[in-house]
C-alpha positions as YAML, in Angstrom:
chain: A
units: angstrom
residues:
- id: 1
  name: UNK
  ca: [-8.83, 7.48, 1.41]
- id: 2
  name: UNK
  ca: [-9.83, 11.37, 0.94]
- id: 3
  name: UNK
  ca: [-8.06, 14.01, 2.69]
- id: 4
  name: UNK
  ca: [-11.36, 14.09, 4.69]
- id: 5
  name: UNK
  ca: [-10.72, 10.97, 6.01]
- id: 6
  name: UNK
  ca: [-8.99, 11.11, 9.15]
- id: 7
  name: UNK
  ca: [-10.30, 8.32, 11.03]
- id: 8
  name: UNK
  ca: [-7.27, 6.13, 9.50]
- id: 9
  name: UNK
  ca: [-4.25, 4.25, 11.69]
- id: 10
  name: UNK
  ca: [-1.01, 4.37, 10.88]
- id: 11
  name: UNK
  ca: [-0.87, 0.69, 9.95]
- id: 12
  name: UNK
  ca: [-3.65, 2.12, 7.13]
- id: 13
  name: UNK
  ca: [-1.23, 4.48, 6.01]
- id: 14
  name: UNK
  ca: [0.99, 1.92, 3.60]
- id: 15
  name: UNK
  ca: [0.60, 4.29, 0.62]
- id: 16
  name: UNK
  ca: [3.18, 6.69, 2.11]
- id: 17
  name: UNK
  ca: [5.94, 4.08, 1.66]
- id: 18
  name: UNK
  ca: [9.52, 5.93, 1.37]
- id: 19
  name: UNK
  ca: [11.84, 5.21, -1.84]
- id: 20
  name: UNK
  ca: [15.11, 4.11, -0.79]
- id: 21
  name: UNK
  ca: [18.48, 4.04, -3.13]
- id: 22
  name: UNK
  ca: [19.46, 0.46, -4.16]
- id: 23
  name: UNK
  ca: [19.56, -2.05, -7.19]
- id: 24
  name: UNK
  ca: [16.15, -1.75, -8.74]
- id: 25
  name: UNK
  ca: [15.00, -5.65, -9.18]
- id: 26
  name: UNK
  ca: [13.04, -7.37, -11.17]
- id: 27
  name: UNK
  ca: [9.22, -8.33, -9.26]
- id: 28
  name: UNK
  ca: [10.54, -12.13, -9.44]
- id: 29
  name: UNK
  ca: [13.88, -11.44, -7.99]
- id: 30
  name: UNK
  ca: [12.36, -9.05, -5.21]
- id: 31
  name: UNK
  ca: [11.94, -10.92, -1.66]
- id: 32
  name: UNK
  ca: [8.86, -11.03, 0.19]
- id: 33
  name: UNK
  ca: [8.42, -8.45, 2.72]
- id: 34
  name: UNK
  ca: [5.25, -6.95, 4.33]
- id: 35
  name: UNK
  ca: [3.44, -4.80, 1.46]
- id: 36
  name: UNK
  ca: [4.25, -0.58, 2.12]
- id: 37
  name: UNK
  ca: [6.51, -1.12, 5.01]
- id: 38
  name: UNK
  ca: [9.69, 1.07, 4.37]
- id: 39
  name: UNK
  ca: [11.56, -0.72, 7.26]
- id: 40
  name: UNK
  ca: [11.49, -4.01, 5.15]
- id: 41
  name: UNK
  ca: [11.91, -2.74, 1.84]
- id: 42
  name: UNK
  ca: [15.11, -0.54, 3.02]
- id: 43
  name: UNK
  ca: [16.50, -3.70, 5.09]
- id: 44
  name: UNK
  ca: [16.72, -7.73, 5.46]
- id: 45
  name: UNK
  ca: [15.55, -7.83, 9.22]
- id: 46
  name: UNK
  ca: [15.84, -11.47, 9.78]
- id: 47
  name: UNK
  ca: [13.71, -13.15, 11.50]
- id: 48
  name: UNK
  ca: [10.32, -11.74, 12.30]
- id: 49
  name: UNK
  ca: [7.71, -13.61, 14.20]
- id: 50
  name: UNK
  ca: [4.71, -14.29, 12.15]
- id: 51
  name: UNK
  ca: [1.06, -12.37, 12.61]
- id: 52
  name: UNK
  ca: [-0.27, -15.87, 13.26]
- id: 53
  name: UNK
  ca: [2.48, -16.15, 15.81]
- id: 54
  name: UNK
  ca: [1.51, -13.06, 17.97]
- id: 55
  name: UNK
  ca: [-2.26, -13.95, 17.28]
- id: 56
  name: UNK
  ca: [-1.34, -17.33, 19.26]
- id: 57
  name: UNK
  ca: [1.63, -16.05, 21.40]
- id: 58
  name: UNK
  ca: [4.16, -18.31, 20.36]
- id: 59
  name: UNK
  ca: [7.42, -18.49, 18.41]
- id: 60
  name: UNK
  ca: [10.86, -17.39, 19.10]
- id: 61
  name: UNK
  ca: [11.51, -14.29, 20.70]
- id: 62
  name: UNK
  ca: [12.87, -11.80, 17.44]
- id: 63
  name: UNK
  ca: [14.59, -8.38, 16.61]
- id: 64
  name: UNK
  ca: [11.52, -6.45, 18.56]
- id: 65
  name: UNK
  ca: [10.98, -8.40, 21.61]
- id: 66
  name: UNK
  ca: [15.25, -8.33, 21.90]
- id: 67
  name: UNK
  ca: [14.17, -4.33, 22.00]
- id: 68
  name: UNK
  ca: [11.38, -4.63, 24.56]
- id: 69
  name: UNK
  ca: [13.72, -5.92, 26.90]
- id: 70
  name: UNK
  ca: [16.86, -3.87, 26.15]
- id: 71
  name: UNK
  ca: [14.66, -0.58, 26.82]
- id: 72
  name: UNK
  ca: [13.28, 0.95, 29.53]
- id: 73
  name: UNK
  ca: [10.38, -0.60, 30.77]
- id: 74
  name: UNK
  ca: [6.94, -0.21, 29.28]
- id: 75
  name: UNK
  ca: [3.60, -1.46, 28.37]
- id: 76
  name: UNK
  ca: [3.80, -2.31, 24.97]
- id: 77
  name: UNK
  ca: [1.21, -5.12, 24.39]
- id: 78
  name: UNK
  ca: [-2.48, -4.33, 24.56]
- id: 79
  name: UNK
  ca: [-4.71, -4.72, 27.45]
- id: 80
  name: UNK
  ca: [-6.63, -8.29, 26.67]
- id: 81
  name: UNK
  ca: [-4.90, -11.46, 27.65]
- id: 82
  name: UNK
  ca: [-4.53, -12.59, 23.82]
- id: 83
  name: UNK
  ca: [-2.29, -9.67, 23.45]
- id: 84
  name: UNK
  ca: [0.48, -10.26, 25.58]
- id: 85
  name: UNK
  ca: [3.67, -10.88, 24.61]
- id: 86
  name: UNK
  ca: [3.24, -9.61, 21.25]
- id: 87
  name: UNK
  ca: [5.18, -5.92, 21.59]
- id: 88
  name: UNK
  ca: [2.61, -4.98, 18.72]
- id: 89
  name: UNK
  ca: [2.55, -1.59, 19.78]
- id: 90
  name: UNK
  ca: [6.21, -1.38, 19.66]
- id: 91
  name: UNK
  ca: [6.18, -2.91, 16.53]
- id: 92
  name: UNK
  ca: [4.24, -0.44, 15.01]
- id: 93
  name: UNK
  ca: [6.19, 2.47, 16.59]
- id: 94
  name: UNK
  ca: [9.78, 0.97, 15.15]
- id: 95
  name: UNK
  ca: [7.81, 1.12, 11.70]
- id: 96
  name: UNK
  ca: [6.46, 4.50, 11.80]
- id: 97
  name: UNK
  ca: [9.87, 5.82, 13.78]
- id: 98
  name: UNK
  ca: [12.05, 4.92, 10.58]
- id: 99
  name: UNK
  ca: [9.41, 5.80, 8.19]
- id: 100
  name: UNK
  ca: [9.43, 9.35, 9.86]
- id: 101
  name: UNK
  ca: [13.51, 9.13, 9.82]
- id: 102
  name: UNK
  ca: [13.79, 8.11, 6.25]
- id: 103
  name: UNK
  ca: [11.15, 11.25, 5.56]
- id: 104
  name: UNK
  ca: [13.87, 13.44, 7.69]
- id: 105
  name: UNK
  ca: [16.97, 12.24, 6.03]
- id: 106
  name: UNK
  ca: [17.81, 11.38, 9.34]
- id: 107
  name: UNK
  ca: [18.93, 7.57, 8.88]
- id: 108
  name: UNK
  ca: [22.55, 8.38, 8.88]
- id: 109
  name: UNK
  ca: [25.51, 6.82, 6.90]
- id: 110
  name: UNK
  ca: [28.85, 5.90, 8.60]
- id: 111
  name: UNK
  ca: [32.41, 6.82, 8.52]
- id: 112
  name: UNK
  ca: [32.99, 4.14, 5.68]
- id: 113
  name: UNK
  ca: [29.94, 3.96, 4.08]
- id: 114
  name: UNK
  ca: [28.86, 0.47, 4.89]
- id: 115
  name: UNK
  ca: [26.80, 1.24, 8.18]
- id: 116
  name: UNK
  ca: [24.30, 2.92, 8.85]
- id: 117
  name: UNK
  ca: [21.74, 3.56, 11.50]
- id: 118
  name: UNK
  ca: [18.18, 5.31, 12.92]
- id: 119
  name: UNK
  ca: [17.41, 6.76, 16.03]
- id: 120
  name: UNK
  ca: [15.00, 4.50, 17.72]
- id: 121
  name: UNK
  ca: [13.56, 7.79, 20.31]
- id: 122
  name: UNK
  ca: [13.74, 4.71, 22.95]
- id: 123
  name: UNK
  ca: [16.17, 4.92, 25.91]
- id: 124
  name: UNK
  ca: [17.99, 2.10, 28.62]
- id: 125
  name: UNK
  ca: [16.87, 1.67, 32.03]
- id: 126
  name: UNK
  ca: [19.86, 3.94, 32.09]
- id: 127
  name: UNK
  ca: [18.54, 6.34, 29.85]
- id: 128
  name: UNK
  ca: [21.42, 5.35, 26.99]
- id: 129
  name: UNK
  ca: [19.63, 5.98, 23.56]
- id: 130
  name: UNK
  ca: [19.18, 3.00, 21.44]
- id: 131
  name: UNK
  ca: [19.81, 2.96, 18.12]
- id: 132
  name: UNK
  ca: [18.69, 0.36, 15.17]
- id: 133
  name: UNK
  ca: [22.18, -0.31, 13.29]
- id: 134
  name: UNK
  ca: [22.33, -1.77, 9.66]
- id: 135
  name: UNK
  ca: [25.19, -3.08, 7.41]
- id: 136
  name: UNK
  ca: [25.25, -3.04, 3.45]
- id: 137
  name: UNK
  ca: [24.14, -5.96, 1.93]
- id: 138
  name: UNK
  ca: [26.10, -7.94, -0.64]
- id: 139
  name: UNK
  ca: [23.21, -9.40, -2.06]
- id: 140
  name: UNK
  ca: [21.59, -8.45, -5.64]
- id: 141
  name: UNK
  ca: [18.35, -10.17, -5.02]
- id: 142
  name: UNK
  ca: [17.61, -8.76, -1.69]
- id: 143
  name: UNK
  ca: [17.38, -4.88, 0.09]
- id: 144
  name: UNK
  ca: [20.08, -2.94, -0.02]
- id: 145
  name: UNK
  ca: [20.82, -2.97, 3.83]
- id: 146
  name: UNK
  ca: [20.80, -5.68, 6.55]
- id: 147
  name: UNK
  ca: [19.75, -4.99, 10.45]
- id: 148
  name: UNK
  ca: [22.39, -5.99, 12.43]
- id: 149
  name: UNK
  ca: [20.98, -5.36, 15.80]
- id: 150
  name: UNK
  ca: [19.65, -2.32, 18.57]
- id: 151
  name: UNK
  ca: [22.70, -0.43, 19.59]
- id: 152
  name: UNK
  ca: [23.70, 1.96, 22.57]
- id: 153
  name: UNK
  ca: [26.48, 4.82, 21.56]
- id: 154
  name: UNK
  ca: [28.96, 2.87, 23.96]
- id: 155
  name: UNK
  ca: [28.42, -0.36, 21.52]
- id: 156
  name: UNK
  ca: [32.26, -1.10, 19.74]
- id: 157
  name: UNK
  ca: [30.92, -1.91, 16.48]
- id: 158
  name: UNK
  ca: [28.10, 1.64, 16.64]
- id: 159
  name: UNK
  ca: [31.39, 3.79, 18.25]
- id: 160
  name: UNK
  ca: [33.63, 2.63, 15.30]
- id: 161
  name: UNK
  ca: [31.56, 3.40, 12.81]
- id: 162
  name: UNK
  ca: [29.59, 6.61, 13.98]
- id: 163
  name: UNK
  ca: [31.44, 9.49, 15.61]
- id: 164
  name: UNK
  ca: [29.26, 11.72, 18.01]
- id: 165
  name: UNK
  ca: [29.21, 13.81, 14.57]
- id: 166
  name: UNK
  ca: [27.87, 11.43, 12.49]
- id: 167
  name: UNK
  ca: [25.45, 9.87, 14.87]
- id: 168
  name: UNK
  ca: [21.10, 9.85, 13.97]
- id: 169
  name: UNK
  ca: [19.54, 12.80, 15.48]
- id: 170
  name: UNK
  ca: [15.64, 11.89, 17.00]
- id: 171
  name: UNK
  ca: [12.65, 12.67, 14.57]
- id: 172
  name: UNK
  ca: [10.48, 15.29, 15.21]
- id: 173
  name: UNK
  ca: [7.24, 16.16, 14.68]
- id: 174
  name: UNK
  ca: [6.58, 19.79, 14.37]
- id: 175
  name: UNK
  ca: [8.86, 22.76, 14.76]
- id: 176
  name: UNK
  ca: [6.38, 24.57, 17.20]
- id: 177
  name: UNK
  ca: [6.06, 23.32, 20.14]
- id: 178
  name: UNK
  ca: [2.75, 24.67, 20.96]
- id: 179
  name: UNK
  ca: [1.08, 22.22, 18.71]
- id: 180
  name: UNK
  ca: [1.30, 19.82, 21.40]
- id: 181
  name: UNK
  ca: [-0.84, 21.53, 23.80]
- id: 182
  name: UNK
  ca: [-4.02, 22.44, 23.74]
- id: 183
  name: UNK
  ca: [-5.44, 26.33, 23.37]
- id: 184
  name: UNK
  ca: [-8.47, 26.43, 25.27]
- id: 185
  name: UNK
  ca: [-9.20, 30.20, 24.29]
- id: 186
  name: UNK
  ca: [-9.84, 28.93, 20.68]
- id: 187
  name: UNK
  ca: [-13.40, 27.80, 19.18]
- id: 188
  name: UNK
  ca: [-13.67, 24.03, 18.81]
- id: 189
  name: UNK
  ca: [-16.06, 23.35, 16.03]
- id: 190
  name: UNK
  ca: [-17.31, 20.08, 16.01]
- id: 191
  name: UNK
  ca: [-18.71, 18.07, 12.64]
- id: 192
  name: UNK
  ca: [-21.37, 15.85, 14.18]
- id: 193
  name: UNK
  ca: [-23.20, 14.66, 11.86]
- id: 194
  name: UNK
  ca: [-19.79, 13.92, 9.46]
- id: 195
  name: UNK
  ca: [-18.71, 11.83, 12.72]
- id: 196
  name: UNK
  ca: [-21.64, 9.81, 12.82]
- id: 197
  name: UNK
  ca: [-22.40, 9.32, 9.27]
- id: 198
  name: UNK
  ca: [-18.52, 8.46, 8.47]
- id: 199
  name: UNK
  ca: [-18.08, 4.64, 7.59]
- id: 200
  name: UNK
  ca: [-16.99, 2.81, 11.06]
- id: 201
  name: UNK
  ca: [-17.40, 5.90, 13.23]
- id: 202
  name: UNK
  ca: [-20.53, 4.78, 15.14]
- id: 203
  name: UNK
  ca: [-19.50, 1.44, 15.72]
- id: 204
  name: UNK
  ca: [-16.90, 2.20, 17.94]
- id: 205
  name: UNK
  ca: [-19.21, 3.90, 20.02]
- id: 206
  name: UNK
  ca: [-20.50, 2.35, 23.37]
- id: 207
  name: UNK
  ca: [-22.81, -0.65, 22.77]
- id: 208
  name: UNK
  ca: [-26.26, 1.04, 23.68]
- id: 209
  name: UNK
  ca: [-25.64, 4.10, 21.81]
- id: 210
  name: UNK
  ca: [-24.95, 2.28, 18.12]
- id: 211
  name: UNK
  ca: [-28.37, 1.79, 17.19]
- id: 212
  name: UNK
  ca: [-29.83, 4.84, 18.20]
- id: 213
  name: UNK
  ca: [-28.31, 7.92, 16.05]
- id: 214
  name: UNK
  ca: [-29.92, 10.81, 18.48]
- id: 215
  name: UNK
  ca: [-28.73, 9.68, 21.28]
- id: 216
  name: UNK
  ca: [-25.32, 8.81, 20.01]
- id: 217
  name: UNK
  ca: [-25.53, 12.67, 18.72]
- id: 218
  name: UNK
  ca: [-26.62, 14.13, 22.10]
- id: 219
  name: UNK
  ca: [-24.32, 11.88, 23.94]
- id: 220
  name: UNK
  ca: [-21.54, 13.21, 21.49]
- id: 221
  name: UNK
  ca: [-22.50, 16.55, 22.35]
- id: 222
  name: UNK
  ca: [-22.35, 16.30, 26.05]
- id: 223
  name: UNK
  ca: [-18.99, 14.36, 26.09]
- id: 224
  name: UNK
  ca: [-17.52, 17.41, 23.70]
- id: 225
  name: UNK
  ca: [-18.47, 19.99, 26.54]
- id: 226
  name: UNK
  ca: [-17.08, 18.01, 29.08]
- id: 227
  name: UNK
  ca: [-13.67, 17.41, 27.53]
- id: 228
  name: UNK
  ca: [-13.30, 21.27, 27.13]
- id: 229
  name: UNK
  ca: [-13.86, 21.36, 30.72]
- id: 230
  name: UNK
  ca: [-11.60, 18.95, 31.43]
- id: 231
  name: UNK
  ca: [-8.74, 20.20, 29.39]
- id: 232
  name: UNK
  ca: [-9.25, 23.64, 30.89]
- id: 233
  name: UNK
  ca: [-8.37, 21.39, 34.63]
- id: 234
  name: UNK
  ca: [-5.93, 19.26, 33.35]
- id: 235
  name: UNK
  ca: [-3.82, 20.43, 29.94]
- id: 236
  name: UNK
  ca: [-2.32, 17.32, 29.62]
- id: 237
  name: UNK
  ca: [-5.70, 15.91, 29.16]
- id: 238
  name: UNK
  ca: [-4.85, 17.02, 25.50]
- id: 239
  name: UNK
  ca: [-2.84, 13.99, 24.23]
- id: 240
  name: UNK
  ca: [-0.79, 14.85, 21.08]
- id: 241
  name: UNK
  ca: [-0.85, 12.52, 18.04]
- id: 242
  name: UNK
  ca: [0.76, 12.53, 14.93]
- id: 243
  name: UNK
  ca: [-1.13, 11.88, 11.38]
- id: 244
  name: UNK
  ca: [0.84, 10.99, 8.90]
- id: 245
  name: UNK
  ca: [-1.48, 11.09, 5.73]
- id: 246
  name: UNK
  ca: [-0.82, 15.05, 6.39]
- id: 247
  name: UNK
  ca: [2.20, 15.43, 8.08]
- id: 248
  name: UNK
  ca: [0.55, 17.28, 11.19]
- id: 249
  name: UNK
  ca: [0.48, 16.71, 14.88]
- id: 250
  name: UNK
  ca: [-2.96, 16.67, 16.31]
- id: 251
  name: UNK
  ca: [-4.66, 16.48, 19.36]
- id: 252
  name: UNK
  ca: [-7.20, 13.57, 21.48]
- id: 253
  name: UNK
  ca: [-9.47, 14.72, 23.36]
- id: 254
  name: UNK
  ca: [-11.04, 12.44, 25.88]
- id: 255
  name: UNK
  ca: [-14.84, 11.93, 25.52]
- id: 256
  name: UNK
  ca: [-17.03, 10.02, 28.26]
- id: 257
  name: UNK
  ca: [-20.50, 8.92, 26.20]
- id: 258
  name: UNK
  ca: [-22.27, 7.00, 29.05]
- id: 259
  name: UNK
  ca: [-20.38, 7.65, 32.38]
- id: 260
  name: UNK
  ca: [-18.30, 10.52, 33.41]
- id: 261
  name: UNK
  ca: [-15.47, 8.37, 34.86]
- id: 262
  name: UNK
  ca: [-15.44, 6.33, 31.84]
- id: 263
  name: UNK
  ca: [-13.39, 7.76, 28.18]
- id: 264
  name: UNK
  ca: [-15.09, 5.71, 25.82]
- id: 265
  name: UNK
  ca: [-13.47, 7.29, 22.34]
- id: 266
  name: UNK
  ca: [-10.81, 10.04, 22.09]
- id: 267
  name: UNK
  ca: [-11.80, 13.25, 19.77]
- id: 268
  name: UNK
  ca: [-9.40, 14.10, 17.21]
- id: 269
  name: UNK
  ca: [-8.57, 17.22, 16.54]
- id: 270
  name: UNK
  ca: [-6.75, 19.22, 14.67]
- id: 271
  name: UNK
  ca: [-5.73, 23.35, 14.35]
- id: 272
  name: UNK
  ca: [-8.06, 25.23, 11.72]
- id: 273
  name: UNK
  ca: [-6.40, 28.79, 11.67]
- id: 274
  name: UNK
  ca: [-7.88, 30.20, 14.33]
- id: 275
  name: UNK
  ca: [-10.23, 27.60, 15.95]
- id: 276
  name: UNK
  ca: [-9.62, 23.88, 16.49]
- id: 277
  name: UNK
  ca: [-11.66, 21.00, 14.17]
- id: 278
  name: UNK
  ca: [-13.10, 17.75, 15.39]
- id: 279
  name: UNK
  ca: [-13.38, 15.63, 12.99]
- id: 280
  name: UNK
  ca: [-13.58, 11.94, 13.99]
- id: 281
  name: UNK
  ca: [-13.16, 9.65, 16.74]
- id: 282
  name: UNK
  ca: [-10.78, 6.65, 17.66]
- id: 283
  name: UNK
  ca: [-11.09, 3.94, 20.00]
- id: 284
  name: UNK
  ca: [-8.89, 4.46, 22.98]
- id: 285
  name: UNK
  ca: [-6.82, 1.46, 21.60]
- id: 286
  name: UNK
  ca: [-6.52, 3.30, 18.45]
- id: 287
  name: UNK
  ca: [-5.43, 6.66, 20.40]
- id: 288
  name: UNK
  ca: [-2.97, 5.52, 22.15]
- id: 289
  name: UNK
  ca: [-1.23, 3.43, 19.50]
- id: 290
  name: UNK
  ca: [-1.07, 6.54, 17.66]
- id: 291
  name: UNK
  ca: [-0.14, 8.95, 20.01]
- id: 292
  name: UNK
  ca: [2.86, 6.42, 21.09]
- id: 293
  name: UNK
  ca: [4.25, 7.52, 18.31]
- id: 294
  name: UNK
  ca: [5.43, 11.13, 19.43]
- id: 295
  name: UNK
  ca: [5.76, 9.93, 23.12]
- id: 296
  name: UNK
  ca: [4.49, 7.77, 25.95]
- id: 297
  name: UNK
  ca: [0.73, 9.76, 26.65]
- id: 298
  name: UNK
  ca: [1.03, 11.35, 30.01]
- id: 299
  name: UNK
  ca: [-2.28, 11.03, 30.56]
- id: 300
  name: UNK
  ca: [-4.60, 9.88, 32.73]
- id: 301
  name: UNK
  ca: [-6.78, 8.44, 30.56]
- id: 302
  name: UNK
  ca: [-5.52, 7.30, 27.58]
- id: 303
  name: UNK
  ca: [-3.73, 3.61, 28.26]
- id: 304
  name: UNK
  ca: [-2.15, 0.82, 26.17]
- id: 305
  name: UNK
  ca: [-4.00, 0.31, 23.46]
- id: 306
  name: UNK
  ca: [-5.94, -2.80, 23.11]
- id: 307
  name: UNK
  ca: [-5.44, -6.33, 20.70]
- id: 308
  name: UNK
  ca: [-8.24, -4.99, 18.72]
- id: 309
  name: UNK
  ca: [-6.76, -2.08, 16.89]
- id: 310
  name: UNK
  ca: [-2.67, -2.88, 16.99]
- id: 311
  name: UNK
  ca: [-1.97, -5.24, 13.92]
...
């Protein structure tokens, strides 16, 4: 992937793997755990319904779908029927949540040493934070740490071992605010032509435009214009994402191609000194499985993502 490739998901992103402290093993000895993930190589999770499992909806209910129902409520399975029940989107927030922790040296280490724990970012119904809580593993032959389960402060065995003092702080994101909203006073200059001739791009457009590259281009055009407009009415039409290839927030922009009260693809883009950059597009299933990772979009148009795009 180039650093002009920013059409990538998170879940494409494996490369940026953290390096956690623990016995080094030998590649026989090490357990099998999902290639690049740095929640399974730092811990022993347990049990972890299968991909084939959430394709087909069945199994056991595990360590994520416990979460989903500890937290406040939310949408976190996409929009088709096949999707439900899965919590992939939450799934892939837990993963890039700790990956951003362990980046922040914010996976903290309790009174005794054999604890420690993450902020999740994910609240109660009565808006306790939830944290993920892990205890040190005896085992040679395994990761260093073990989950033990989602924890509130109030939990005996979290209060025991974590003072207020010594408790996870959230992960951010940027240290200036303002990169989550949108400066409509500044040029946005966008690369056509390197949207429609990137690899994938133009088949995530709308059906009728795929196989007709002007009128995908003029369509693109339009759909920019009228996303200024509409951020000018509406900041929060600007939906803040993160992109973790470059550690930099960045910004969707909604974009109608065939019906003005229809988003089709969200426009990425990203702060260029003094002008904004478009630079590729996402499905709205991609978009919002993205964004979900700073926040839940509060947006009118930008909704859980789809089956399609969340494995």
């Amino acid at each position: 992937m180039t650093t002009q490739d920013q059409s990538a998901t998170p879940a494409d992103l494996a490369r940026l793997k953290q390096h956690f402290d623990g016995p080094v093993l030998p590649s026989a000895a090490r357990p099998s755990r999902p290639s690049g993930n740095a929640l399974y190589d730092y811990a022993h999770m347990g049990y972890v319904r299968s991909a084939a499992s959430l394709r087909d909806g069945d199994g056991d209910p595990d360590l994520f779908d416990r979460l989903e129902e500890m937290a406040e409520p939310e949408s976190w399975d996409g929009r088709g029927p096949e999707a439900q029940g899965g919590n992939r989107i939450l799934r892939n927030y837990i993963r890039w949540t700790f990956e951003r922790a362990s980046q922040q040296s914010k996976i903290s280490t309790g009174a005794d040493g054999g604890f420690t724990a993450f902020n999740t970012g994910l609240a109660t119904a009565r808006q306790e934070t939830i944290y993920g809580l892990f205890r040190r593993n005896d085992r040679l032959d395994s990761q260093p740490w073990v989950f033990v389960g989602w924890r509130v402060a109030s939990s005996r065995d979290f209060m025991d071992n974590f003072p207020p003092s010594l408790r996870p702080d959230f992960v951010t994101y940027t240290d200036n605010p303002a990169d989550y909203i949108y400066d409509w006073r500044r040029e946005l200059v966008v690369s056509v032509d390197h949207i429609l001739n990137d690899q994938g791009n133009l088949d995530r457009f709308p059906a009728p435009l795929r196989g007709n590259s002007h009128l995908a281009r003029m369509a693109l055009k339009g759909a920019v214009a009228g996303a200024e407009d509409r951020v000018r009415r509406n900041y929060k039409a600007a939906v803040p994402t993160w992109y973790p290839a470059q550690d930099t927030v960045q910004l969707l922009l909604p974009l109608s191609l065939l019906d003005e009260s229809t988003v089709d693809l969200a426009l990425v883009v990203s702060r260029q000194g003094e002008f904004y950059r478009g630079h590729t597009v996402l499905t709205t299933a991609m978009a919002y499985n993205n964004a979900r990772l700073l926040a839940r979009p509060d947006s009118d148009w930008l909704q859980p993502a789809g089956d399609d795009e969340t494995s």
